[in-house]
TORDRENKE-973217 format. One record per residue: residue in one letter; x, y, z of N, C-alpha, C in turn. Coordinates in steps of 0.001 Angstrom, whole numbers, plus 500000, padded with zeros to 6 digits. Atoms other than C-alpha are relative to their C-alpha. Layout:
// residues N
<atom miro="A" n_px="X" n_py="Y" n_pz="Z" ca_px="X" ca_py="Y" ca_pz="Z" c_px="X" c_py="Y" c_pz="Z"/>
...
***
This chain:
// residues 88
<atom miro="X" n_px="500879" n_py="498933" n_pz="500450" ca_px="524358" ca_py="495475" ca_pz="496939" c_px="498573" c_py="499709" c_pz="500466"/>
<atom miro="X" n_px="501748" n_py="500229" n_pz="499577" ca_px="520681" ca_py="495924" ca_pz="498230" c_px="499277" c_py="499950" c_pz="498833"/>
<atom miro="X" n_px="501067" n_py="499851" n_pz="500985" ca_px="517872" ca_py="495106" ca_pz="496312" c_px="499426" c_py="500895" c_pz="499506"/>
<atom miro="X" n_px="500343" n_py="498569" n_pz="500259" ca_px="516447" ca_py="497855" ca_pz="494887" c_px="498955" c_py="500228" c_pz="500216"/>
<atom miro="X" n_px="501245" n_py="500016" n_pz="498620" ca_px="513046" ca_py="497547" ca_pz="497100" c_px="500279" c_py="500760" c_pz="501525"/>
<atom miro="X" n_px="499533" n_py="499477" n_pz="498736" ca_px="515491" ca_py="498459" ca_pz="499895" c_px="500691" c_py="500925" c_pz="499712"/>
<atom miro="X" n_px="499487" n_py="498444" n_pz="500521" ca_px="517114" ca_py="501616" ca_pz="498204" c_px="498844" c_py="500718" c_pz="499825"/>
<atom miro="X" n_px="500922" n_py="499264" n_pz="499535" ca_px="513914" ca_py="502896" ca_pz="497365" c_px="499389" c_py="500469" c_pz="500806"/>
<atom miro="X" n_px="500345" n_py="500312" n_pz="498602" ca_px="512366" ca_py="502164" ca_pz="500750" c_px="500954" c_py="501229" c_pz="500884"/>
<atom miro="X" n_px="498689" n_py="499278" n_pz="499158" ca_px="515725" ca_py="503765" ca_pz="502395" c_px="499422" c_py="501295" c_pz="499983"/>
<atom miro="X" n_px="499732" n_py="498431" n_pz="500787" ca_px="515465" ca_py="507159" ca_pz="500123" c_px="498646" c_py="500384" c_pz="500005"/>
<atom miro="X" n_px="501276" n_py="498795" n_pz="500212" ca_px="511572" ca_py="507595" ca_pz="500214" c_px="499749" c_py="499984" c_pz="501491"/>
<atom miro="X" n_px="500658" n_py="499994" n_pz="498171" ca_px="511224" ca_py="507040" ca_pz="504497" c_px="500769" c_py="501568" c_pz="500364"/>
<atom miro="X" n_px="499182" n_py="499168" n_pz="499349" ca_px="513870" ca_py="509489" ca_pz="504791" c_px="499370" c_py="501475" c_pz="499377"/>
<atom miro="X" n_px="500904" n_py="498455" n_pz="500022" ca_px="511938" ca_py="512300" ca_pz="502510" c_px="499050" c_py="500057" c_pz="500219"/>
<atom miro="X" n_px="501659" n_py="499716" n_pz="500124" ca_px="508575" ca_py="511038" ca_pz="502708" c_px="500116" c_py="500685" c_pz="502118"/>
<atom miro="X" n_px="500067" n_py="499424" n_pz="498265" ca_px="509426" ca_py="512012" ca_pz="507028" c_px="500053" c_py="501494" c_pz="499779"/>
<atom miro="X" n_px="499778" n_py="498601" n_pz="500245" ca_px="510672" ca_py="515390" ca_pz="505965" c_px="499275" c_py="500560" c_pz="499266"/>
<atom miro="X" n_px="501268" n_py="499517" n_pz="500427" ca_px="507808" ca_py="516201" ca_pz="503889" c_px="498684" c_py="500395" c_pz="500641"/>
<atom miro="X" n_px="501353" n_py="500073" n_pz="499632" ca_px="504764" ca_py="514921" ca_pz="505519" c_px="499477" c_py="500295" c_pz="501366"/>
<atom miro="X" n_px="500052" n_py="499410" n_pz="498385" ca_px="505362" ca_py="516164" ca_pz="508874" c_px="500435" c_py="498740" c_pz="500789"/>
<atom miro="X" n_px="499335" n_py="500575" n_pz="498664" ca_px="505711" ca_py="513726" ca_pz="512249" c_px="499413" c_py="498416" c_pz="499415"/>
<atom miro="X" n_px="501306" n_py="500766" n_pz="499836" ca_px="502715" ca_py="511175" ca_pz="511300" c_px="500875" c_py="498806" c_pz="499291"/>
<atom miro="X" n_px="499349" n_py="500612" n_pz="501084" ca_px="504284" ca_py="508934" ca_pz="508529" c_px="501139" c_py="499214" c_pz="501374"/>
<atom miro="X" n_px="499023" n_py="500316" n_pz="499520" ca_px="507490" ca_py="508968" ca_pz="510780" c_px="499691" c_py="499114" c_pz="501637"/>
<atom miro="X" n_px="500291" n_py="500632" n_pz="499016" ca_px="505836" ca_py="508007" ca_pz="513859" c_px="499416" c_py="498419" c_pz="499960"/>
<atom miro="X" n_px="499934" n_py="501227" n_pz="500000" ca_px="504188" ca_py="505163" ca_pz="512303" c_px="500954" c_py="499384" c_pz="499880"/>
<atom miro="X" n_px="498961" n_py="500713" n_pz="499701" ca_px="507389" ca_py="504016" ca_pz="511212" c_px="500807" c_py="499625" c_pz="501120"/>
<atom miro="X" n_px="499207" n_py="500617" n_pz="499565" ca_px="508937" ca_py="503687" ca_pz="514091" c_px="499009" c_py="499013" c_pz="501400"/>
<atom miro="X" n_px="501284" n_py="500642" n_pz="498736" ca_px="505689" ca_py="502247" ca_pz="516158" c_px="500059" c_py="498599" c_pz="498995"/>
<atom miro="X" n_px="499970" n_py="501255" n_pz="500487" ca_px="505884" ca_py="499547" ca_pz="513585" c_px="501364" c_py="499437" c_pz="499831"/>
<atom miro="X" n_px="498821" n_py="500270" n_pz="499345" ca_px="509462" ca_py="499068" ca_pz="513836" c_px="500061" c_py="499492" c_pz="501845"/>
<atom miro="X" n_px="500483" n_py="500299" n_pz="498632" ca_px="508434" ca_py="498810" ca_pz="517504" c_px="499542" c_py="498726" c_pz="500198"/>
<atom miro="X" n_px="500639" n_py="501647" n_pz="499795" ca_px="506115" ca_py="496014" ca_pz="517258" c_px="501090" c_py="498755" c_pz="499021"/>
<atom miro="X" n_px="499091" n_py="500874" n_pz="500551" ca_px="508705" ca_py="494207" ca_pz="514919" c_px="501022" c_py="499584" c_pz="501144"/>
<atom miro="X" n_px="498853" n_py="500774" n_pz="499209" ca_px="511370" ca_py="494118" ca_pz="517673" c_px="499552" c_py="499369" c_pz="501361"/>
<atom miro="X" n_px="500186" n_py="500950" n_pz="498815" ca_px="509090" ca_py="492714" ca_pz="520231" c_px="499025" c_py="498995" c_pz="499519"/>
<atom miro="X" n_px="500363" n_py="500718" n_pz="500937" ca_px="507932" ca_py="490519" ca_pz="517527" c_px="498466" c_py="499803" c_pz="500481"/>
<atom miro="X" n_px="501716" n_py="500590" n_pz="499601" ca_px="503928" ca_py="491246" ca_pz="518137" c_px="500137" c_py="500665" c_pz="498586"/>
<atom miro="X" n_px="500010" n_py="500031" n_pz="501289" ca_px="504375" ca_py="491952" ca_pz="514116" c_px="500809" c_py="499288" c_pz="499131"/>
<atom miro="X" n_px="498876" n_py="501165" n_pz="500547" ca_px="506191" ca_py="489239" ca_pz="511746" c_px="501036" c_py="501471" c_pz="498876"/>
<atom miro="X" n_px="498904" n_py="499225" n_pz="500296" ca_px="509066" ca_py="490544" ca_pz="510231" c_px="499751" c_py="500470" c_pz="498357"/>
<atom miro="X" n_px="500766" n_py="499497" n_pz="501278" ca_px="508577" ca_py="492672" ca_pz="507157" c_px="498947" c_py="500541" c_pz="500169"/>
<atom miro="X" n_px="501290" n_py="499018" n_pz="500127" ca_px="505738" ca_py="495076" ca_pz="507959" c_px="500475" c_py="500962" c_pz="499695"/>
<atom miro="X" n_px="499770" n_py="498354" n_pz="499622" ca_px="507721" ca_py="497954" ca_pz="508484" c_px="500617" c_py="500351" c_pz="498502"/>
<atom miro="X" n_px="499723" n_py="499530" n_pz="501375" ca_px="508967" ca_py="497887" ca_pz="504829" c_px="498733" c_py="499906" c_pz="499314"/>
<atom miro="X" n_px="501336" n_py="499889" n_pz="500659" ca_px="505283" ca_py="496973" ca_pz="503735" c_px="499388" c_py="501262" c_pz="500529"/>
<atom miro="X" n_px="500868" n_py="498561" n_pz="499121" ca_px="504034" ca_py="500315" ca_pz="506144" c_px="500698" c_py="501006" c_pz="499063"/>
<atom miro="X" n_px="499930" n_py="499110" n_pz="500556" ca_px="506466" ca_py="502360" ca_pz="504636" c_px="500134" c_py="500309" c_pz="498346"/>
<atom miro="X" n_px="500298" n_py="500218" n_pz="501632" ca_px="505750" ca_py="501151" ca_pz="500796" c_px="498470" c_py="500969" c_pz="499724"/>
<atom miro="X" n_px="501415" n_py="499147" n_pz="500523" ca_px="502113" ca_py="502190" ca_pz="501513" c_px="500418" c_py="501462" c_pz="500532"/>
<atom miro="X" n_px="500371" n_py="498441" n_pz="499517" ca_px="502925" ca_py="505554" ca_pz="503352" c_px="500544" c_py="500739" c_pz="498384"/>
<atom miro="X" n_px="499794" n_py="499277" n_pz="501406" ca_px="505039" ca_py="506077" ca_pz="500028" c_px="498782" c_py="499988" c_pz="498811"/>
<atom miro="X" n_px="500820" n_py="499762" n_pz="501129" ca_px="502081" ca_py="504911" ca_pz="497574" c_px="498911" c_py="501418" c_pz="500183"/>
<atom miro="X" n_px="500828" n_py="498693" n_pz="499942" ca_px="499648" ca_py="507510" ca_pz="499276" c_px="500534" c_py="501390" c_pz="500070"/>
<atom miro="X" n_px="499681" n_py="498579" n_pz="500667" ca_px="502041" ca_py="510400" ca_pz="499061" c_px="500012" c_py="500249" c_pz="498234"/>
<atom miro="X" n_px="500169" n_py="499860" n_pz="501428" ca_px="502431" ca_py="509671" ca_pz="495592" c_px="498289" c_py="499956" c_pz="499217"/>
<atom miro="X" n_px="501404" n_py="499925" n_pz="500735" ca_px="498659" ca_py="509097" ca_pz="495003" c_px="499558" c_py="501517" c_pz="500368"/>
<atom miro="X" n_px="500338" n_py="498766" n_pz="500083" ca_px="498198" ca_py="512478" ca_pz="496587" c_px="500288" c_py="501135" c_pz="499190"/>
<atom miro="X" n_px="499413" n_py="498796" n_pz="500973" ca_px="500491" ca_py="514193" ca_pz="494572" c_px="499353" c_py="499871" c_pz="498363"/>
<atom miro="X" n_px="500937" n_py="499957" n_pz="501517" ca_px="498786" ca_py="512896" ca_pz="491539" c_px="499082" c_py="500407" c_pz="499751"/>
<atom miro="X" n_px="501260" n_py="499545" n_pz="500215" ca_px="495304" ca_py="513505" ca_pz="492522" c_px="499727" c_py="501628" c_pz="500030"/>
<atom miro="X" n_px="499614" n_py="498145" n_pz="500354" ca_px="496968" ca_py="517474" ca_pz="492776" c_px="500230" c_py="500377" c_pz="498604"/>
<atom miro="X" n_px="499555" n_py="499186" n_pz="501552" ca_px="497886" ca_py="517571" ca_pz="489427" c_px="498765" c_py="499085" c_pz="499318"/>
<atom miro="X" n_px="501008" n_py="500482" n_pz="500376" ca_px="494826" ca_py="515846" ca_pz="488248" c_px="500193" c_py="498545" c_pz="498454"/>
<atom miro="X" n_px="499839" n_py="501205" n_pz="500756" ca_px="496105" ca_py="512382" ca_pz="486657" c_px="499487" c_py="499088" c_pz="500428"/>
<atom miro="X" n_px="500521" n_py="500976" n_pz="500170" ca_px="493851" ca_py="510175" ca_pz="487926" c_px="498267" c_py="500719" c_pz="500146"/>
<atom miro="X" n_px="501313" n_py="499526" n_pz="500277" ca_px="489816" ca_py="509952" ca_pz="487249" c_px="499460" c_py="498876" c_pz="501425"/>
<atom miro="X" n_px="500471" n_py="500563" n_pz="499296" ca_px="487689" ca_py="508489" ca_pz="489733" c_px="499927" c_py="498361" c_pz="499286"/>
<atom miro="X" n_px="500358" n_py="501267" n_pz="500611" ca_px="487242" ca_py="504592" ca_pz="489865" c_px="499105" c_py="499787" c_pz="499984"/>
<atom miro="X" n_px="501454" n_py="500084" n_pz="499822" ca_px="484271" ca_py="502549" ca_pz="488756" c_px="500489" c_py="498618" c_pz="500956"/>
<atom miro="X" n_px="499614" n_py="501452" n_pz="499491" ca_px="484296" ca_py="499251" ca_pz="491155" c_px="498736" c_py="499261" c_pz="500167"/>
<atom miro="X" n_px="501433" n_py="500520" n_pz="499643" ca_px="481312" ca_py="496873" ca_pz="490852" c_px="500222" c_py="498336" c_pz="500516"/>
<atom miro="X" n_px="499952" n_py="500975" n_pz="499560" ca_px="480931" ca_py="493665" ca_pz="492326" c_px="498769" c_py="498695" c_pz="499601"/>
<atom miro="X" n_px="501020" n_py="500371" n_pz="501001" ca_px="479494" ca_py="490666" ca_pz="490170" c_px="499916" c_py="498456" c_pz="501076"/>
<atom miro="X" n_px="499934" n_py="500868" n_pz="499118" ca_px="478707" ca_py="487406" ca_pz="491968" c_px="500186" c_py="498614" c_pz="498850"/>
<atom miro="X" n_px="500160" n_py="501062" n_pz="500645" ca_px="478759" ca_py="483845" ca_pz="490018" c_px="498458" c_py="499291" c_pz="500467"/>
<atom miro="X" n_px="500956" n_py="500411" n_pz="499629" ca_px="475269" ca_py="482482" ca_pz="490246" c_px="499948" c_py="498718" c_pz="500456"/>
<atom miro="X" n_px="500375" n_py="500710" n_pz="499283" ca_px="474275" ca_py="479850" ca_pz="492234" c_px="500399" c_py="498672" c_pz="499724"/>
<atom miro="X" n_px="500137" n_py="500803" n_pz="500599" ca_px="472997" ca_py="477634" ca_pz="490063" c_px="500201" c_py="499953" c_pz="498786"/>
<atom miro="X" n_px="499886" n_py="499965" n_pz="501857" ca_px="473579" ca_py="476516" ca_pz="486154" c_px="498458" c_py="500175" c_pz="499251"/>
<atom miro="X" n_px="501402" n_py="500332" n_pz="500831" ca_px="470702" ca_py="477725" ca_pz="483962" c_px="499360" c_py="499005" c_pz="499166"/>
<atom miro="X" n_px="500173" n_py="501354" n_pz="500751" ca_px="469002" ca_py="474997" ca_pz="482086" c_px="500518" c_py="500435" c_pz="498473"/>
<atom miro="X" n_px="499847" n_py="500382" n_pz="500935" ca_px="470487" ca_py="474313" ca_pz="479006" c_px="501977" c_py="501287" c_pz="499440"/>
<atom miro="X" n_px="498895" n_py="499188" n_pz="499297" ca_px="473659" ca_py="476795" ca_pz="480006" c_px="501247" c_py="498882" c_pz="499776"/>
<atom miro="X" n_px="499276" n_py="500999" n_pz="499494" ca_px="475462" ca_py="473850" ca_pz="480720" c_px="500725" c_py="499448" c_pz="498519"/>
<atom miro="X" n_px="499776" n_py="500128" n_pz="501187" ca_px="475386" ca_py="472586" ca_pz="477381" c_px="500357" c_py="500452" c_pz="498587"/>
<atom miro="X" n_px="499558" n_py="498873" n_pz="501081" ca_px="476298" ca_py="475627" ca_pz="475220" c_px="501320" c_py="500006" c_pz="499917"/>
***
């Protein structure tokens, strides 16, 4: 029995092609491509078509309006220890 990574995979390449027009399908098989003349390590072409599936599904969500914009901020760790920081 296949994993069930590779049933999903199977069942969403085959509608997400028949949905989304040529584009989707063409990457798949351009990255299938570079897999069999190994200028990509093995396993992209199920990671390519995981993401082509997450962004149909993020599109279809952001149509029916279930997600809100993100906030994303970026905090750094300072440098140095403040005096007496250390000791708290």
């Amino acid at each position: 029995m296949k994993p069930a990574i590779d049933r999903l995979l199977f069942n969403s390449r085959r509608r997400y092609a028949d949905a989304s027009g040529s584009l989707p399908l063409a990457t798949d098989k351009f990255v299938m491509g570079m897999e069999t003349l190994r200028l990509a390590p093995p396993g992209t072409r199920k990671v390519s078509t995981l993401l082509n599936l997450a962004a149909e599904n993020l599109v279809k969500g952001g149509e029916k309006h279930l997600f809100t914009p993100m906030y994303f901020f970026l905090a750094r760790k300072p440098l140095g220890t403040v005096a007496g920081a250390a000791n708290a």
